[in-house]
Wavefront OBJ file of the C-alpha trace (Angstrom):
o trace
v 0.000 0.000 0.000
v 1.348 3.672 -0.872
v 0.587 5.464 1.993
v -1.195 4.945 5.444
v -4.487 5.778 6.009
v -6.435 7.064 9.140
v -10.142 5.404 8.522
v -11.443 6.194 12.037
v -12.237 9.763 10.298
v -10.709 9.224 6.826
v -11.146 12.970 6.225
v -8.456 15.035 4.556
v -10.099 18.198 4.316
v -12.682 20.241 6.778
v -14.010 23.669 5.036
v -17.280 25.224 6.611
v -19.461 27.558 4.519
v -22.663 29.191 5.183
v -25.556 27.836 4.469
v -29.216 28.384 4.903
v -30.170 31.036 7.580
v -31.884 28.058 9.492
v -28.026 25.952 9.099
v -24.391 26.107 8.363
v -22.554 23.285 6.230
v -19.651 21.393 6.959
v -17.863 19.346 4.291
v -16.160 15.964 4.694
v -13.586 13.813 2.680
v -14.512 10.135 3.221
v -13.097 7.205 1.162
v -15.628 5.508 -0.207
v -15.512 1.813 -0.602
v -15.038 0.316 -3.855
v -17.795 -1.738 -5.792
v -15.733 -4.978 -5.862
v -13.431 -6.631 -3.832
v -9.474 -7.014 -5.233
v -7.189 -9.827 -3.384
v -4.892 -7.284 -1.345
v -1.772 -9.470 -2.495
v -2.471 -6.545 -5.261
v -0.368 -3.573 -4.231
v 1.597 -2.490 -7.229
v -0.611 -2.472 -9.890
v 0.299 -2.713 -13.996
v -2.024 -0.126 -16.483
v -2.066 -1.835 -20.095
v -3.108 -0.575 -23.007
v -4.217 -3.901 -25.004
v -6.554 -2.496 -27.675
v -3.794 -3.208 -30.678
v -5.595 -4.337 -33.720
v -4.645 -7.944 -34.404
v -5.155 -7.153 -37.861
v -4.923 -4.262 -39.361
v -6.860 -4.934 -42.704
v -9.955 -5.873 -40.325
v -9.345 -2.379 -38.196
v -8.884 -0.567 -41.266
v -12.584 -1.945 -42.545
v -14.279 -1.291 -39.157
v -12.614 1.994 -38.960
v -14.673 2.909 -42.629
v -17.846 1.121 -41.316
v -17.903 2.922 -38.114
v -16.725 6.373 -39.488
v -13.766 6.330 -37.085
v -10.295 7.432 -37.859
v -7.520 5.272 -35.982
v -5.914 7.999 -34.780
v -9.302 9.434 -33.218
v -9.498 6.208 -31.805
v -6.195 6.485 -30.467
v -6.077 9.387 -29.171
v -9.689 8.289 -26.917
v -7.951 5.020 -25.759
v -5.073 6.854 -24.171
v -7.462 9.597 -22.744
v -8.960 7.015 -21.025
v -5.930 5.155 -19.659
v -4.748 8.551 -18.376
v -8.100 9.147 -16.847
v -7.917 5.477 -14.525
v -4.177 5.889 -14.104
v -4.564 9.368 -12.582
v -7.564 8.680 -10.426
v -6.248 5.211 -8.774
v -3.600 7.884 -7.833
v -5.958 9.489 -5.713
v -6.738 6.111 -4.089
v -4.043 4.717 -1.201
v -5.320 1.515 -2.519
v -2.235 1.141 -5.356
v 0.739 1.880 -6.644
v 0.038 2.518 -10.101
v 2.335 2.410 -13.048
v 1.823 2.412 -16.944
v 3.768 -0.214 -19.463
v 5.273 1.130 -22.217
v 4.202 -1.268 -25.044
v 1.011 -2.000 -26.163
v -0.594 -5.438 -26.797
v -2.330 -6.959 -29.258
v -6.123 -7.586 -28.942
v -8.741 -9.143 -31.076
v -10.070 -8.789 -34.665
v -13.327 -6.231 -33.316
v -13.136 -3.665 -30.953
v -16.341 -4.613 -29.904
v -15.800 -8.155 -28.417
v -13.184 -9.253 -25.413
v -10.578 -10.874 -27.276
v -9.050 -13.830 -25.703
v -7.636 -13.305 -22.255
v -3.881 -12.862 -21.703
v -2.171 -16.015 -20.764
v -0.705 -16.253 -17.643
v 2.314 -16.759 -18.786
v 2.463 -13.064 -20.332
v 1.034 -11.425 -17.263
v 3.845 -13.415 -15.439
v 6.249 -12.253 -17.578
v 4.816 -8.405 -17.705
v 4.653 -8.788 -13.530
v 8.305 -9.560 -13.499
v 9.072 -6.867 -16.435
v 7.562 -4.203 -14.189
v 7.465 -5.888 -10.765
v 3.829 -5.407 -10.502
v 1.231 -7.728 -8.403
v -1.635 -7.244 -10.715
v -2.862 -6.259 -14.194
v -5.401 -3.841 -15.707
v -5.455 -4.065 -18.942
v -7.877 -2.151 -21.401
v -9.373 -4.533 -23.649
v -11.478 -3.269 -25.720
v -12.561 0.073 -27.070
v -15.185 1.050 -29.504
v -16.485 4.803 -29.867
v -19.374 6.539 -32.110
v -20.291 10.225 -32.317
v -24.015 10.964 -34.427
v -24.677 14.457 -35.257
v -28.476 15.289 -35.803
v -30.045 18.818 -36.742
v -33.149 20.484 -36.685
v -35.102 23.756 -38.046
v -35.688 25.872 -34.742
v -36.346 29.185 -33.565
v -33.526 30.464 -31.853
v -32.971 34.310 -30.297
v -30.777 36.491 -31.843
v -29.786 39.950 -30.732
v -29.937 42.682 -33.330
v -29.017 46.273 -32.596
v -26.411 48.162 -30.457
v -26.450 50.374 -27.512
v -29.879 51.219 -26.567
v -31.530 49.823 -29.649
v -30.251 46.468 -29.259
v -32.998 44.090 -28.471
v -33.188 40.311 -28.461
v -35.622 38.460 -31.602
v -36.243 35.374 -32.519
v -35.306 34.139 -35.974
v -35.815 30.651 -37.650
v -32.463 28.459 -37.273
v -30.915 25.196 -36.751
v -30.828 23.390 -33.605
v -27.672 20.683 -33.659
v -26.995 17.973 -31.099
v -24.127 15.559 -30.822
v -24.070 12.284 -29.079
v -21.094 10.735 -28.287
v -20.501 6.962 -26.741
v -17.964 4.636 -25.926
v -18.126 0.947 -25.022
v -15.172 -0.377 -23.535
v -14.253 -3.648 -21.745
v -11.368 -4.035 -18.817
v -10.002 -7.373 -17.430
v -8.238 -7.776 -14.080
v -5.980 -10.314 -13.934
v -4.678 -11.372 -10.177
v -1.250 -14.193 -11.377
v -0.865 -14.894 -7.657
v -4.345 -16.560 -7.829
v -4.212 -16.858 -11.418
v -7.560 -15.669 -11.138
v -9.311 -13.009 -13.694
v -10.508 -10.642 -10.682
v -12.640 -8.705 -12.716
v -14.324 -8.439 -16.116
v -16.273 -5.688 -16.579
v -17.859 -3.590 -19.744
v -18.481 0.313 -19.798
v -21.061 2.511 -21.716
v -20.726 6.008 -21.356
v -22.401 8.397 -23.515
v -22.722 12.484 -23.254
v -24.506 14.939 -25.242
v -24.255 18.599 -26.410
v -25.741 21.077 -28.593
v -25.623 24.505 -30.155
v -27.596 26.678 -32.096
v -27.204 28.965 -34.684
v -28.675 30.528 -37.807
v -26.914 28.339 -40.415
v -26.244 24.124 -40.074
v -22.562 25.074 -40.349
v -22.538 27.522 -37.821
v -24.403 25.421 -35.219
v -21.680 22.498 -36.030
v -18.702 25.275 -35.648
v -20.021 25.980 -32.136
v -20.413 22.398 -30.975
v -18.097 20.037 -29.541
v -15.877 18.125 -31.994
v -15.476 14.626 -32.568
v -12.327 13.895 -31.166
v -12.765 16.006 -28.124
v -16.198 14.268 -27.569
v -14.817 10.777 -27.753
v -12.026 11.295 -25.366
v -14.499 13.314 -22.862
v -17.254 10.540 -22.476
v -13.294 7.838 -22.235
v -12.263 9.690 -19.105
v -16.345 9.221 -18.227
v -15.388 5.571 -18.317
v -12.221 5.273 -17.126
v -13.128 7.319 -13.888
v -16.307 4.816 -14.314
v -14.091 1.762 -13.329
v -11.662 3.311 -11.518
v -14.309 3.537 -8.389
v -15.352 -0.081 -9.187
v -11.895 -1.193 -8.163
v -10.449 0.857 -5.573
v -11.754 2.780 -2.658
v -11.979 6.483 -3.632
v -12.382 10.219 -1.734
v -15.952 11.722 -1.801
v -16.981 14.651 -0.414
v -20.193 14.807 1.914
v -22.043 18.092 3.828
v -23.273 18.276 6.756
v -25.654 20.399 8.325
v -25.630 21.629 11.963
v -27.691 24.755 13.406
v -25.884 28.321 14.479
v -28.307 29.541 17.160
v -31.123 29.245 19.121
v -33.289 31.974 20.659
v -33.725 30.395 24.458
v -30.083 29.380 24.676
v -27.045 30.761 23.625
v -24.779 27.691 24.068
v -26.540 26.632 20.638
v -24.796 29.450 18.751
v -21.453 29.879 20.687
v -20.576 26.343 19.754
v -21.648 26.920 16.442
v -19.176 30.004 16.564
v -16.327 27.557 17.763
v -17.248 24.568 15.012
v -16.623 27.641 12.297
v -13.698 28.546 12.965
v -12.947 24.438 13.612
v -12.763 24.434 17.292
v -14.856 20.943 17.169
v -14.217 19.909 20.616
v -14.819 23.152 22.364
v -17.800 23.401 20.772
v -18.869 19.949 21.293
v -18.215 20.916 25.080
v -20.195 23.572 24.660
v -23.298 22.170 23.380
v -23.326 19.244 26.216
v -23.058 22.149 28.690
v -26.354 23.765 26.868
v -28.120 20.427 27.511
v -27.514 20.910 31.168
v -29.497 23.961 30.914
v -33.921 24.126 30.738
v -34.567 23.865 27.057
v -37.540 22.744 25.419
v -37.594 19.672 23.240
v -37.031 21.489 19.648
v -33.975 22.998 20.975
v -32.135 20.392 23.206
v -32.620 18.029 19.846
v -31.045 20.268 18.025
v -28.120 20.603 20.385
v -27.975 16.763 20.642
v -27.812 16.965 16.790
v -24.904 19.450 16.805
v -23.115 17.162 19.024
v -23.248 14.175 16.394
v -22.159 16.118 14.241
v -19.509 17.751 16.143
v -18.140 13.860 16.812
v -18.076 12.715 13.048
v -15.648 15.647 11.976
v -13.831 14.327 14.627
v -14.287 11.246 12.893
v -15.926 9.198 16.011
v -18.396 7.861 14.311
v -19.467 5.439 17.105
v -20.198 8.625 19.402
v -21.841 10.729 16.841
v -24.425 7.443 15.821
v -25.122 7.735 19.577
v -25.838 11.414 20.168
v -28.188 11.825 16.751
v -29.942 8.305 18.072
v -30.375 10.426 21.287
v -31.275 13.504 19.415
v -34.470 11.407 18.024
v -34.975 8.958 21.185
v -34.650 11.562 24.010
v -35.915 14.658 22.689
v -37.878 13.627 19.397
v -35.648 15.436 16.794
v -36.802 13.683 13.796
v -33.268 14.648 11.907
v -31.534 12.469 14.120
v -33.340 9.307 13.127
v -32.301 9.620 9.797
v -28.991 10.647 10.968
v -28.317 7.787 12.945
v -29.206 5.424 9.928
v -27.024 7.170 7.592
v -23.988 7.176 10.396
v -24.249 2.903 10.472
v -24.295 3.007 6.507
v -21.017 5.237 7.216
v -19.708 2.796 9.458
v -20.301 -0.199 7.532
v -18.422 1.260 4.426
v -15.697 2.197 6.440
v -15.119 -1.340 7.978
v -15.333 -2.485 4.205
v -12.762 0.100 3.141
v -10.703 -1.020 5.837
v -10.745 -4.485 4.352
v -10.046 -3.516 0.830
v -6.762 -1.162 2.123
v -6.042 -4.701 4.389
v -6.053 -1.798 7.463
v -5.944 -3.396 11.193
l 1 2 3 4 5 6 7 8 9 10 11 12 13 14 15 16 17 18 19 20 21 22 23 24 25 26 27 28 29 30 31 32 33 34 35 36 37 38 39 40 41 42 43 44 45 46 47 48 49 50 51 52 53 54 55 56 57 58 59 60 61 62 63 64 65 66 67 68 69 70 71 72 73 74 75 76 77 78 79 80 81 82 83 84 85 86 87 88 89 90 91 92 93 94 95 96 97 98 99 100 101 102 103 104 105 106 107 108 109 110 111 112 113 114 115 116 117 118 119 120 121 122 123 124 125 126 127 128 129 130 131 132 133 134 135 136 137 138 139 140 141 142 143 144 145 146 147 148 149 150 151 152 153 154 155 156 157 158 159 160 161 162 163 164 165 166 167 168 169 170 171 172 173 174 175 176 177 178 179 180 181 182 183 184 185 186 187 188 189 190 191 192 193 194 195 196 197 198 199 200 201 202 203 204 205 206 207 208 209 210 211 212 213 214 215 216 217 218 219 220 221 222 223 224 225 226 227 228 229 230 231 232 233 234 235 236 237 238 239 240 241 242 243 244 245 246 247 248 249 250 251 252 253 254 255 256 257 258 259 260 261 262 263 264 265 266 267 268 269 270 271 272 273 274 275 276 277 278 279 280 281 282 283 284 285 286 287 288 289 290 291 292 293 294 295 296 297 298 299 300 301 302 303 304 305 306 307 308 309 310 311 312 313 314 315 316 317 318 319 320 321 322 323 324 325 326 327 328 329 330 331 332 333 334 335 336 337 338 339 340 341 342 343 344 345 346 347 348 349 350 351 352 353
């Protein structure tokens, strides 16, 4: 593993901003778990670009039949690489690194070819001294154009006299979509860990008075094709390793029958969490009336999970809901065991004590 990580809180940034006037937000890096489970024995991990033609007479013909020029396709393939090699670096999970060549596939970039044998992932392991490979298997990309008559404003004038009209037009939109295909392959096991496919398609549009103009203003192939690649290599990079998310929070700044509400709001902004926590138990000791000593028992949860005890804040937004009937901490205290249960499971995919 690359670097050691703290998953009691697993936070690596705190920023507070204002929110409603009824609540202030606080924001929270959290790994979250990833959507399959990879042998830890995997630590330095091998990117591989195996999308190759086997023949080139056969890519040449799909290339006419699909309107794709190779080096469009080229250029997509390594966007997407890029794209998974740069965020599994934002992961502790591996150590990533990139081979240099690139392998041959199968006859269509729409079909797995057959898998690598273990003898070549054996020999790339030793080549690179990697545990594990990723390699990109297949890649196939389209981008359709369509266009339509439309009304669309336009503004005519200047200075004072300029005034906004609408005019008959064209109305273009551009779809763009990739399939692409990823194996896993584990040679301690000798075990494909994962096979996996990925569609990814985006749109855009323009308008404009003329068809040309409208296509001038739009997105171009190329760019498209490589846009909706990093879509699906960011795709499977969370299906594979654990990755940072960011969640808000809300928590309440002040109360009108007790001030201990706001002053350890005041503290939490300027990330004073455990004075303030202090001060919002002291406010319990206090008379409140049910609204507001929920909402202080809320805080408190709160206060704990940017602290990054998540066992403690489950506890005070349970007792936000069970002692004073603060319906916020019900759903709270659901969401906090969800939290906890994806952190034990992260914990287990990093192979953390």
């Amino acid at each position: 593993m690359k670097t050691t990580v703290t998953l009691a809180s697993a936070l690596i940034f705190l920023c507070l901003a204002v929110g409603t006037s009824c609540t202030k937000n606080v924001s929270l890096t959290r790994l979250a778990p990833a959507e399959i489970n990879i042998p830890p024995n995997v630590q330095r991990l091998l990117i591989v670009d195996r999308t190759e033609p086997e023949s080139q007479g056969f890519a040449i013909i799909e290339g006419i039949l699909t309107g794709e020029a190779p080096f469009e396709v080229k250029n997509a393939i390594e966007t997407t690489l890029a794209t998974i090699q740069q965020e599994l670096n934002t992961s502790p999970r591996y150590e990533v690194i990139r081979a240099r060549e690139r392998l041959k596939g199968g006859f269509f970039s729409q079909t797995f070819p057959q898998p690598l044998t273990w003898g070549q992932i054996e020999s790339l392991c030793a080549s690179y001294d990697a545990d594990g490979v990723l390699a990109l298997e297949k890649f196939s990309s389209d981008f359709v154009v369509t266009d339509k008559k439309a009304l669309i404003k336009k503004t005519v004038g200047t200075g004072k006299d300029a005034k906004e009209v609408e005019v008959e037009g064209v109305y273009a939109e551009g779809v763009a979509s990739v399939q692409v295909g990823f194996r896993f392959y584990d040679p301690a096991n000798r075990n494909i860990a994962d096979q996996a496919d990925f569609n990814k398609t985006n749109m855009w549009s323009a308008e404009a008075e003329t068809k040309a103009q409208a296509l001038a203003l739009m997105i171009d192939k190329v760019r498209a094709t490589q846009v909706v690649g990093q879509m699906a290599g960011a795709s499977y990079a969370r299906r594979v390793a654990p990755m940072y998310l960011t969640v808000s929070r809300s928590f309440f700044p002040k109360s009108k029958t007790n001030p201990a509400l706001g002053q350890g709001a005041r503290l939490a902004e300027v990330n004073q969490w455990e004075q303030a926590i202090d001060t919002w138990i002291k406010g319990l000791e206090l008379p409140n009336d049910e609204k507001t000593a929920g909402r202080l028992a809320y805080n408190i949860a709160i206060g704990y999970e940017v602290l990054g005890n998540l066992a403690l804040a489950q506890e005070w937004a349970g007792k936000a809901y069970t002692s004073y009937g603060f319906k916020k901490g019900r759903s709270y205290a659901g969401n906090l065991t969800q939290q906890m249960m994806a952190d034990e499971l992260v914990r287990q995919q990093l192979a953390v004590d």
